[in-house]
C-alpha positions as CSV (number, residue, x, y, z in Angstrom):
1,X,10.9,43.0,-13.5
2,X,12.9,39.8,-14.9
3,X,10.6,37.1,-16.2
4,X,11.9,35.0,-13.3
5,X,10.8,37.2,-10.5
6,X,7.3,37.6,-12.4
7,X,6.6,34.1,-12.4
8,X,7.8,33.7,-8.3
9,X,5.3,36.7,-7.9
10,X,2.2,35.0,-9.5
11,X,3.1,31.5,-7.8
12,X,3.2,32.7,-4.7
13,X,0.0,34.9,-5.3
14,X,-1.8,31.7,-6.7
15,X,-0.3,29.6,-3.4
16,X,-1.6,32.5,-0.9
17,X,-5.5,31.7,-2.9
18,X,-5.4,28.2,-2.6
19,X,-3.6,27.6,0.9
20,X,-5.5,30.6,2.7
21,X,-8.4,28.2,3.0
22,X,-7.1,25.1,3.6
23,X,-4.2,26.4,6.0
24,X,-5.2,29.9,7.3
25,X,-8.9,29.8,8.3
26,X,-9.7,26.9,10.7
27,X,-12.5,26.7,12.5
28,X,-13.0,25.7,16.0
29,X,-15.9,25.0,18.5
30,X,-16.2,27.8,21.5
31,X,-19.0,26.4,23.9
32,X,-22.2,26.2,21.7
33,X,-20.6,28.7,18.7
34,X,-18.6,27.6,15.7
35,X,-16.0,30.7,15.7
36,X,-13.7,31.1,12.5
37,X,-10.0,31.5,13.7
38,X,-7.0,32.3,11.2
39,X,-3.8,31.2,11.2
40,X,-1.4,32.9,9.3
41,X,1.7,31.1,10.1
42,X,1.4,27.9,8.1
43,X,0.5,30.1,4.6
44,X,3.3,32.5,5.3
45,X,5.5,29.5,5.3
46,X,3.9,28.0,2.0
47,X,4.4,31.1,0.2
48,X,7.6,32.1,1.1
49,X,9.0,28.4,0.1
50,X,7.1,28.4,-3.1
51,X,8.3,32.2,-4.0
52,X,11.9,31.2,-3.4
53,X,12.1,28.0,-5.5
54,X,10.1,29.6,-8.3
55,X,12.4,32.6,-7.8
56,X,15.9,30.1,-8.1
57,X,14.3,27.1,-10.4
58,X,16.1,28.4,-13.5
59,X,19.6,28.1,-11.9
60,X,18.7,25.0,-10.7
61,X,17.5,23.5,-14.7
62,X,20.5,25.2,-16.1
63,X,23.3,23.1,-13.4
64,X,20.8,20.4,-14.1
65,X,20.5,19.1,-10.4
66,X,19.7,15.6,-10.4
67,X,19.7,13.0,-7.2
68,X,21.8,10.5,-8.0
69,X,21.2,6.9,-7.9
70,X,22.1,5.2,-4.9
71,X,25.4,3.5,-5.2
72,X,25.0,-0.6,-3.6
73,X,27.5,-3.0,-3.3
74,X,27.1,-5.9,-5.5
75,X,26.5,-8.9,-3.7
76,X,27.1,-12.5,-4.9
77,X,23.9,-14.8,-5.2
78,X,25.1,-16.6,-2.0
79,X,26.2,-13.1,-0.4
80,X,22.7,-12.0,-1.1
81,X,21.0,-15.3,0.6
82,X,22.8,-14.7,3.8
83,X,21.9,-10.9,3.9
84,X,18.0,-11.9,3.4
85,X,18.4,-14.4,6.1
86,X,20.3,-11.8,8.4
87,X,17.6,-9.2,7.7
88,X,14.9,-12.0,8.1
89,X,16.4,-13.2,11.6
90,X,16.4,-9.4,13.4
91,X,13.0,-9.1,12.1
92,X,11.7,-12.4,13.7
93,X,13.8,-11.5,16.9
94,X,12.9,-7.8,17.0
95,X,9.5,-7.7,18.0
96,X,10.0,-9.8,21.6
97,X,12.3,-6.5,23.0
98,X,10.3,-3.8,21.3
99,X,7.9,-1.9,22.4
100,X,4.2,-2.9,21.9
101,X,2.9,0.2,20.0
102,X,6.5,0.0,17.6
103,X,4.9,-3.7,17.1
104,X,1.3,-2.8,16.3
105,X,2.7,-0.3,13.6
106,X,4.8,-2.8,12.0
107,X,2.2,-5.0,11.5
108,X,0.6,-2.2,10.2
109,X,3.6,-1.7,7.5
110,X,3.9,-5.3,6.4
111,X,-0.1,-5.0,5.4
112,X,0.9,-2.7,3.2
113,X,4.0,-4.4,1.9
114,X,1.9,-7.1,0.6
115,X,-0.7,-4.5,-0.8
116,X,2.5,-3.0,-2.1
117,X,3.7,-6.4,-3.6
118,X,0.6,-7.2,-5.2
119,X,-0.3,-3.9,-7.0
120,X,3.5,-4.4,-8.3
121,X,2.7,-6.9,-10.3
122,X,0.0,-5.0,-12.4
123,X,1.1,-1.7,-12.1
124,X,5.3,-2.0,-12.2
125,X,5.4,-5.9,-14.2
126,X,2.4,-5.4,-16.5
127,X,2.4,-1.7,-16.7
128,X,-1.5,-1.5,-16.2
129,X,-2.8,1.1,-14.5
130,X,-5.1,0.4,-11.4
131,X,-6.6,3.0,-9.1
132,X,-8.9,0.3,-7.8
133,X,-6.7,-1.8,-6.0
134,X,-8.6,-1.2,-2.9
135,X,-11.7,-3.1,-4.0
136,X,-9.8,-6.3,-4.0
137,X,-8.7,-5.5,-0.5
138,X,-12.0,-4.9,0.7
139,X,-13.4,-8.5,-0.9
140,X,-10.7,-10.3,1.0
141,X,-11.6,-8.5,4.1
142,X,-15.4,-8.9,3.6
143,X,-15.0,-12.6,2.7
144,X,-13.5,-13.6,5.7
145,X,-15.8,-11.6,7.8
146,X,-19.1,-12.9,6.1
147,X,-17.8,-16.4,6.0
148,X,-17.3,-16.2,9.7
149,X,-20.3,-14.5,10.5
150,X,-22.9,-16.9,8.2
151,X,-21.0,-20.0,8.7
152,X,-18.4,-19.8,11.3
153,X,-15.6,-20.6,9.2
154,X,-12.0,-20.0,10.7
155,X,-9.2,-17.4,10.0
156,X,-7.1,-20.3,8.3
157,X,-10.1,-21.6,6.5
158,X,-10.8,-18.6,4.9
159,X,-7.5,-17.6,4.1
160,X,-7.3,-19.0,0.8
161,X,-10.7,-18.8,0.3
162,X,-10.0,-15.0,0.6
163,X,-7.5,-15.0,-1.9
164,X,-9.3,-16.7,-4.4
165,X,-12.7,-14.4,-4.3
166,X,-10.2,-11.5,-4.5
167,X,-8.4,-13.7,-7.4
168,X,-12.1,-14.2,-9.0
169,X,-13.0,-10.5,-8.7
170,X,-9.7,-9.9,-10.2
171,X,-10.7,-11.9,-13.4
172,X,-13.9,-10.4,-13.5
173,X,-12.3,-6.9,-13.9
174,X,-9.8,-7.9,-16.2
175,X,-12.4,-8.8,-19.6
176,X,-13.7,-5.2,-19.6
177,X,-10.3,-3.7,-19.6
178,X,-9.2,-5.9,-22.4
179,X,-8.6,-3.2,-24.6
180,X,-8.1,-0.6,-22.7
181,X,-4.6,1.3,-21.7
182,X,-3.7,4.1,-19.7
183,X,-6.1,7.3,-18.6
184,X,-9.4,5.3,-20.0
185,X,-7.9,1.8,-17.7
186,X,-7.2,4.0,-14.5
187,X,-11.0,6.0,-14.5
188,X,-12.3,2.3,-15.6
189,X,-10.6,0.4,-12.3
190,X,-11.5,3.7,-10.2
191,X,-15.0,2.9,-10.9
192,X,-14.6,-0.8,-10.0
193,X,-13.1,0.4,-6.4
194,X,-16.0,2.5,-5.6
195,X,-18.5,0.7,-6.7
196,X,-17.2,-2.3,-4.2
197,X,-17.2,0.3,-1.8
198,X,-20.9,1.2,-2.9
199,X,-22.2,-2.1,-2.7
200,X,-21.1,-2.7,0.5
201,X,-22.6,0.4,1.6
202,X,-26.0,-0.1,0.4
203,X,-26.4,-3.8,1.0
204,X,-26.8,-3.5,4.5
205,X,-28.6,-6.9,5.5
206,X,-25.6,-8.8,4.2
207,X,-22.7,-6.8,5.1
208,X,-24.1,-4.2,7.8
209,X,-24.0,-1.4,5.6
210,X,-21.6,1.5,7.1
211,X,-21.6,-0.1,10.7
212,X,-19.9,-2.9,9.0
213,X,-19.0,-6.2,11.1
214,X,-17.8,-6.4,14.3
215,X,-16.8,-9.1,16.4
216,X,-14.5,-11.1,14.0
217,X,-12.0,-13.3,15.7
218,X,-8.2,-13.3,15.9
219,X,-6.2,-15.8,14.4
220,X,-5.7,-18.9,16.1
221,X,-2.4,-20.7,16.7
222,X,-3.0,-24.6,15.4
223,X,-6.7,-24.3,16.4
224,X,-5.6,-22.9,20.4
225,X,-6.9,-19.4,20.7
226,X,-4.5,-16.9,22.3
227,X,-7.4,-15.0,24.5
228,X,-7.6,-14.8,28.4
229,X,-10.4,-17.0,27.9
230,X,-11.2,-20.0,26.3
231,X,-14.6,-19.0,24.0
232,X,-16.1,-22.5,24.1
233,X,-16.5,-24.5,27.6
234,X,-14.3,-26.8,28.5
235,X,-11.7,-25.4,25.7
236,X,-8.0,-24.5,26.4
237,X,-5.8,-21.2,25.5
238,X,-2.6,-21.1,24.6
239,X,-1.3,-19.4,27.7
240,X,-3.1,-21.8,29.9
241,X,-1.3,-24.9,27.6
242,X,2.5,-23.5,28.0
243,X,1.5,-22.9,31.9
244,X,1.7,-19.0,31.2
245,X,0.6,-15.6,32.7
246,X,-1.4,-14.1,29.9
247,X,-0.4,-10.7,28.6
248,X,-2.3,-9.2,25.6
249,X,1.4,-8.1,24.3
250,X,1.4,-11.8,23.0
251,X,-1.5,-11.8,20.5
252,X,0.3,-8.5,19.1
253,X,3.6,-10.2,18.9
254,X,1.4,-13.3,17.1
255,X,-0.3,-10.7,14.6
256,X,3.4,-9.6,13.7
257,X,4.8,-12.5,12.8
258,X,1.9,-13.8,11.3
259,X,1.8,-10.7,8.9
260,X,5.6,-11.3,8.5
261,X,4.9,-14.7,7.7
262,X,2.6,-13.5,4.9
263,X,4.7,-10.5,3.5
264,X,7.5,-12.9,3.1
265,X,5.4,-15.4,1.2
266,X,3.7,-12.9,-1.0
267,X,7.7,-11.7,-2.0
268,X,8.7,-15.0,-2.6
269,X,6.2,-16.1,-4.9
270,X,6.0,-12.7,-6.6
271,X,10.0,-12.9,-7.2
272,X,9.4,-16.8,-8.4
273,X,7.0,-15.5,-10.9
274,X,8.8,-12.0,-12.5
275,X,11.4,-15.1,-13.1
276,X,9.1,-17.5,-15.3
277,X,8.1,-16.9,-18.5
278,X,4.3,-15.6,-16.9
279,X,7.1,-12.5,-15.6
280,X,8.7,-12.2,-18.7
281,X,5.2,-12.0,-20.7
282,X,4.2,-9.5,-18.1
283,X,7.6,-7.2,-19.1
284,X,7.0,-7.5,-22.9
285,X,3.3,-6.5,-22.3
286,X,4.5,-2.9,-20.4
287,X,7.3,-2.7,-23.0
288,X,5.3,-2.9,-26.0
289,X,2.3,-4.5,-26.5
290,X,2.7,-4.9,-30.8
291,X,6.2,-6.6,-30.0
292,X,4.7,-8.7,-27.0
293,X,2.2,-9.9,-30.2
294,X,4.4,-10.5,-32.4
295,X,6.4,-12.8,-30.7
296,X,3.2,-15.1,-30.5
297,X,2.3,-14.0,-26.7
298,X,-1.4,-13.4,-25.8
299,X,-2.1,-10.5,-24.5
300,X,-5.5,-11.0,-23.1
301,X,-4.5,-13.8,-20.9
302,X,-1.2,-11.8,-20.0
303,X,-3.5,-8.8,-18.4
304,X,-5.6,-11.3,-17.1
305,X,-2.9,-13.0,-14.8
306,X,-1.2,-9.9,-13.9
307,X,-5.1,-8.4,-12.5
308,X,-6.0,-12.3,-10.9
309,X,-2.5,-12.7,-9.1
310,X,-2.5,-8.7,-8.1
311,X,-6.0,-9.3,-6.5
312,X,-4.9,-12.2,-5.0
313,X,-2.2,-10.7,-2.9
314,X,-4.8,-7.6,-1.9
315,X,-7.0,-11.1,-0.6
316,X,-4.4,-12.4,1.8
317,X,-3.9,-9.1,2.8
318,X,-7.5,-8.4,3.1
319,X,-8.2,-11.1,5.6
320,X,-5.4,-11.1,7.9
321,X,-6.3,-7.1,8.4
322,X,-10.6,-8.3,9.1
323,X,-8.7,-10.6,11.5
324,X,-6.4,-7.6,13.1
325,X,-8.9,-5.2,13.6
326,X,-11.8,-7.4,14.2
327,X,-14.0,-5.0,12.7
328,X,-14.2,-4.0,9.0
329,X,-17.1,-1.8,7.7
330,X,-16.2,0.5,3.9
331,X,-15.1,3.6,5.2
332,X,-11.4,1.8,5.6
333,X,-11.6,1.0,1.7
334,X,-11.6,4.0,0.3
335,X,-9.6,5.6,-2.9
336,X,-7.2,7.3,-0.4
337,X,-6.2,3.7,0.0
338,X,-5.8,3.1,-3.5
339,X,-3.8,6.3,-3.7
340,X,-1.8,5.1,-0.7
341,X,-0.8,2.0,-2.4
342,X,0.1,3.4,-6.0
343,X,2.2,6.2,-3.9
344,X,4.1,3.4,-2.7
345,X,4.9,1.3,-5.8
346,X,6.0,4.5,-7.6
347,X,8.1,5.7,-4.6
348,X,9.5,2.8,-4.4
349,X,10.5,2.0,-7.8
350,X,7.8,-0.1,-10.6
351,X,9.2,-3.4,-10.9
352,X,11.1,-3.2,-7.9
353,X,10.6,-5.4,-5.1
354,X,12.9,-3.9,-2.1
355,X,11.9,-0.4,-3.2
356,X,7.9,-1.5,-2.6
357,X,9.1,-2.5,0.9
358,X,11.3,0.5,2.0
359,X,8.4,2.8,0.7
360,X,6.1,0.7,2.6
361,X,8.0,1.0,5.7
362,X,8.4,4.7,5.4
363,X,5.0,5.9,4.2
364,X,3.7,3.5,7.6
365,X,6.1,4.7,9.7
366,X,6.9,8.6,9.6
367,X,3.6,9.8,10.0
368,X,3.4,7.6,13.3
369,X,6.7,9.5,14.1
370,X,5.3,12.9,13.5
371,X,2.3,13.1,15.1
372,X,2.5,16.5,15.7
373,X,2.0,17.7,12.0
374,X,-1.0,15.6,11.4
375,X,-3.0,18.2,9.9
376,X,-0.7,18.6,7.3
377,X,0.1,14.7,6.8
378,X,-1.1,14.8,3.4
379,X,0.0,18.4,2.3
380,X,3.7,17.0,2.8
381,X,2.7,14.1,1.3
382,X,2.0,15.5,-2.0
383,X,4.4,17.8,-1.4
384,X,7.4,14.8,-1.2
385,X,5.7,13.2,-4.0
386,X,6.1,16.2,-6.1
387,X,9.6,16.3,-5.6
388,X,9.9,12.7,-6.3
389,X,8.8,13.2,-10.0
390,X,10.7,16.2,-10.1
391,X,14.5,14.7,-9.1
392,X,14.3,11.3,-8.9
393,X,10.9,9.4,-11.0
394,X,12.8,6.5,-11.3
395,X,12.1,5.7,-7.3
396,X,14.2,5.2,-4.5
397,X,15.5,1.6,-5.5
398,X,14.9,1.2,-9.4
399,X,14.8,-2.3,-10.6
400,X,17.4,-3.7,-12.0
401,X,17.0,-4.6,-15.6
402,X,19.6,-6.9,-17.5
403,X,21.0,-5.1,-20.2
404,X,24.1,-5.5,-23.1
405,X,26.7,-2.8,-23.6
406,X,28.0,-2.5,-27.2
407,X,32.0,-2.2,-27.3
408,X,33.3,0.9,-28.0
């Protein structure tokens, strides 16, 4: 046998141990019993796709098939403010014709584009490897729950205060990582997620241990609260004010533009600061740490600023989903999250801003639209991701980077 056909042999062997398991024996509940049922179907398919691309690999490395880079028309600065504005327009006007569901998953994206954002700046702008991110997520989320639950503090009020716990926690973590790059940085922040996620676990009379907190209010609009009823005597709602018929579509419609209100702030300032010297720093640091000190930059209070402002996006981010969901508790903080996030600033592009977004939006949104493979969600997650790295590692919009040409 050729040495191809060999190695298509024992990857498909290896594929039918591993998947047989996870794919092929399921078990299901028959009255009182547990009975073990297989399902052949689904490993049948994973080895026959793994035998065939092991089988034609080598004629695909020696035409060297790559994806190529997206070609997009150059736009003019004032070409490009008009397109933002178109694109930020449909999105204000979209959600008062769509359908409510298509709205609530939205809002679900734009959460993520400003976890997305955030962990941009240290992962794709600093180059620093965090596997943590979630922690900071779950202190903004926290902070505005406890601060309404102990002192009955606001969604607005504890908005910024939300950011800047995530922003001190963010600090906190950055002086042990001082000198550390890399695998030992990425097993050092994975720590710091789950122990977050620990700690709120365990300290159950401040944070309700795994029940979590319930009961946390929606966001108001200028202090008028968009409910069917008003929650202190003799208060108004903001139906009853404009002399409407409430509709629960409208807080849903509220918590979208309110997250798109947020998501565009959190790309605003993260664009104003890749374009001050802070975002320069941040460039030299992933480039080369020994240049970025010799050119007289400080490369302790570079990480430190890329791990404050990173946290402090996850903060804003944090808060406004406590407020959404109106319940948080730590089994929605865990390191698939983390993963989640990461998977989208790679797929997206590191440094790149609009490639963050669309990966958002697509990693939100397909597995909404397909439903029916749920079981294997994350099995064709991986499975993309692979082939990601494989043909295209650069992302699906790299950033742009000035560079010079020489002359011929």
């Amino acid at each position: 046998m050729t040495m191809p056909f060999k190695n298509a042999l024992a990857a498909a062997l290896l594929t039918a141990i591993l998947t047989t398991p996870l794919l092929g024996l399921q078990l299901q509940l028959d009255a009182y019993r547990v009975v073990l049922h297989a399902h052949w179907t689904p490993v049948l398919i994973a080895v026959s796709a793994v035998f065939v691309f092991q089988l034609f690999k080598p004629l695909l490395a020696r035409s060297r098939m790559r994806v190529p880079a997206p070609v997009w028309p150059t736009l003019r600065p004032q070409q490009q403010r008009y397109a933002v504005l178109a694109l930020l327009v449909l999105a204000l006007v979209w959600p008062f014709f769509g359908a409510r569901g298509h709205v609530d998953i939205a809002t679900l994206a734009l959460i993520y584009i400003m976890l997305g954002l955030g962990l941009n700046i240290v992962v794709g702008f600093a180059g620093l490897l965090d596997l943590g991110y979630v922690g900071f997520y779950a202190v903004g989320a926290y902070t505005y729950a406890l601060l309404y639950q102990y002192f009955g503090l606001t969604f607005w009020q504890c908005l910024p205060l939300a950011a800047g716990m995530s922003a001190l926690f963010g600090l906190i973590l950055g002086f042990p990582v001082l000198r550390l790059r890399g695998d030992y940085l990425a097993i050092v922040t994975l720590g710091f997620g789950e122990i977050i996620r620990l700690l709120l676990n365990n300290l159950s009379p401040i944070t309700g241990g795994p029940d979590g907190i319930s009961g946390i209010p929606k966001p108001s609009v200028f202090g008028i609260e968009m409910a069917r009823h008003a929650s202190v005597e003799g208060g108004t709602t903001f139906h009853a004010l404009l002399d409407m018929r409430y509709q629960g579509g409208h807080m849903v419609i509220f918590l979208y533009l309110l997250a798109l209100l947020l998501a565009s702030l959190s790309y605003v300032v993260s664009s104003r600061l890749l374009r001050m010297p802070m975002g320069r720093a941040w460039e030299a640091l992933r480039d080369d740490e020994v240049a970025c000190r010799s050119l007289g930059l400080n490369p302790t209070r570079i990480k430190l600023s890329a791990f404050t402002l990173g946290a402090a996006f996850a903060g804003l981010a944090g808060s406004f989903f406590a407020a959404r969901q109106g319940l948080v508790n730590p089994e929605s903080f865990t390191f698939i999250e983390s993963a989640l996030i990461l998977a989208i600033v790679v797929l997206g592009g590191m440094g790149s801003q609009w490639g963050v977004i669309l990966a958002a939006i697509l990693l939100t949104v397909l597995p909404e639209l397909a439903r029916s493979f749920a079981q294997y969600r994350m099995l064709l997650f991986g499975l993309v991701m692979v082939l990601m790295m494989m043909w295209r590692p650069q992302g699906l919009l790299p950033a742009r980077r000035p560079h010079v040409e020489l002359p011929q």
